[in-house]
C-alpha positions as CSV (number, residue, x, y, z in Angstrom):
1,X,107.4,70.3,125.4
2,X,108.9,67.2,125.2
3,X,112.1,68.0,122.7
4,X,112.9,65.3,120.1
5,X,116.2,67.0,118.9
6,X,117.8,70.0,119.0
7,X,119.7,72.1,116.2
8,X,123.0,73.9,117.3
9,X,124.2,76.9,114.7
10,X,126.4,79.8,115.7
11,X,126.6,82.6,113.2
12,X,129.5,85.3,113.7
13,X,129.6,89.0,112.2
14,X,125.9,88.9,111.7
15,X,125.0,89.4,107.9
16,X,128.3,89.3,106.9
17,X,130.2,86.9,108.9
18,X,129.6,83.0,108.7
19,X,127.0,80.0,109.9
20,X,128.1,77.1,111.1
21,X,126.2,74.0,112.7
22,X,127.4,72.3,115.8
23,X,128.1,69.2,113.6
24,X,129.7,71.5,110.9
25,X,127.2,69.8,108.2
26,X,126.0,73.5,107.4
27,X,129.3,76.2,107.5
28,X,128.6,79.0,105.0
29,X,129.6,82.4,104.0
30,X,126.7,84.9,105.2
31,X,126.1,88.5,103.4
32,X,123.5,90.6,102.8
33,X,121.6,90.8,99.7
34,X,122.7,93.6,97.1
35,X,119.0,95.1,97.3
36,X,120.3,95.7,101.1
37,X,123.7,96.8,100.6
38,X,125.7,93.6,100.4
39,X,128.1,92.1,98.0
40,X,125.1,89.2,97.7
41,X,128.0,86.5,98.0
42,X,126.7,84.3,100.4
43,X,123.7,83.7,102.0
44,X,121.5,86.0,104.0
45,X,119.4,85.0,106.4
46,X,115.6,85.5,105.1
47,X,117.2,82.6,102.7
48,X,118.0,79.9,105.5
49,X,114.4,80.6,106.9
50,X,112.6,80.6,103.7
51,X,114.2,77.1,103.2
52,X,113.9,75.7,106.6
53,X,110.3,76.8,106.7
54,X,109.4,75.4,103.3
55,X,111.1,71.9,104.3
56,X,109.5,71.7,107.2
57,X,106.1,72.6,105.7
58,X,106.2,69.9,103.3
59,X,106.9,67.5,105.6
60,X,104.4,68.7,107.7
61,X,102.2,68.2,104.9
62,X,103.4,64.3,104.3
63,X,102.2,64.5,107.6
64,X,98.7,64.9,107.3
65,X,98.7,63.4,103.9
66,X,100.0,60.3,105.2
67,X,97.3,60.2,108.1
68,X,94.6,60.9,105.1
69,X,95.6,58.7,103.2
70,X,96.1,61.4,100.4
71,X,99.7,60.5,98.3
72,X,101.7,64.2,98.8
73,X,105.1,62.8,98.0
74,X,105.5,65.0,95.2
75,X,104.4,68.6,96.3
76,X,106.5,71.0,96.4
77,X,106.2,74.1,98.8
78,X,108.1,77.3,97.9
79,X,108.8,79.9,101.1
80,X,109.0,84.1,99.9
81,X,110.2,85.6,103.1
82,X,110.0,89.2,102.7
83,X,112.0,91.8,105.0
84,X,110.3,94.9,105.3
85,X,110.5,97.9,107.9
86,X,108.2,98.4,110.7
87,X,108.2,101.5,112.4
88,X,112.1,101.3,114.1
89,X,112.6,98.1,113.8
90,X,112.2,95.5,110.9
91,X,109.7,92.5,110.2
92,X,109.0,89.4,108.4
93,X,106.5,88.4,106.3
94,X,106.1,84.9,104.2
95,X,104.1,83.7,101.4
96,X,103.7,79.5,101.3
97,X,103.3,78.5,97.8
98,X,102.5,74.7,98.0
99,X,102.2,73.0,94.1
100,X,100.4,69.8,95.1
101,X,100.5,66.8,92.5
102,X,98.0,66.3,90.1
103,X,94.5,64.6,91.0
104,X,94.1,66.1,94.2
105,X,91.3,67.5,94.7
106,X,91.5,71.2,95.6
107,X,89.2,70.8,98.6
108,X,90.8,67.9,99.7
109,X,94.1,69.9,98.9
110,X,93.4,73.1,100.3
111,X,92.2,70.9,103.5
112,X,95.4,69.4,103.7
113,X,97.9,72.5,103.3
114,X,95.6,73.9,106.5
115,X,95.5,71.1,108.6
116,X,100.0,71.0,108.0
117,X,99.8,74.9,108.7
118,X,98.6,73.1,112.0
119,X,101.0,70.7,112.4
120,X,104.2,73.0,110.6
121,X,106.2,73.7,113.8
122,X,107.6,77.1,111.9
123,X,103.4,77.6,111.5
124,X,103.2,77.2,114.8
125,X,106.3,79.7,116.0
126,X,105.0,81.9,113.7
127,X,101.5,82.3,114.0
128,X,100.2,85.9,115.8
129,X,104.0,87.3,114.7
130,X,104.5,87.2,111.5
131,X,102.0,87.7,108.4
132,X,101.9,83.9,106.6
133,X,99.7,83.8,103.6
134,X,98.9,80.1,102.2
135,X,98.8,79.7,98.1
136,X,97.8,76.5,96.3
137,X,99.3,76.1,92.9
């Protein structure tokens, strides 16, 4: 891999301690969620993925759009990370809901959202680890 940039974050005290980026763009309170325990003051973590992977998503989906020749500007793409036991351990699972803009067509659309589950590099470090289901609104 050939990198193009690379992302520096350093979190302390785990759930309930605090991000912050290299560059100090992103520096936020952590906690975990009150369905988990926590005071649900800050942000967990299954939050910063579900954002990061639903950015990245809908780029990847401008993407493909863009090389189709198919106007996506105005999708929007919603990430449900669930956190769920398995076995000792715990695991991820996420739901993509991607609302595409009006006149699309939904094979042309559903085409699309597969071909940037292609191109999605969170598809791509997810795939054969964690359940992803697509859903076109």
């Amino acid at each position: 891999m050939d990198a193009l940039y690379t992302a520096v974050a350093t979190a302390t005290h785990g759930r309930e301690g605090r991000a912050v980026t290299s560059d100090g763009k992103l520096d936020l309170s952590l906690s975990a969620p009150v369905e988990l325990g926590g005071n649900g003051q800050g942000t967990n973590p299954e939050q910063l993925f579900a954002a990061g992977y639903a950015a990245c998503f809908g780029s990847a989906l401008g993407v493909v759009g863009r090389a189709a020749k198919v106007d996506v500007s105005d999708a929007a793409v919603t990430a449900e990370v669930v956190l769920g036991k398995q076995g000792e351990g715990f695991a991820l699972a996420v739901t993509l809901r991607v609302e595409l803009p009006e006149g699309i067509e939904e094979e042309t659309g559903r085409k699309l959202v597969e071909q940037a589950h292609q191109v999605c590099p969170y598809s791509n470090a997810t795939r054969g680890n964690i359940a992803v289901d697509l859903v076109i609104e």
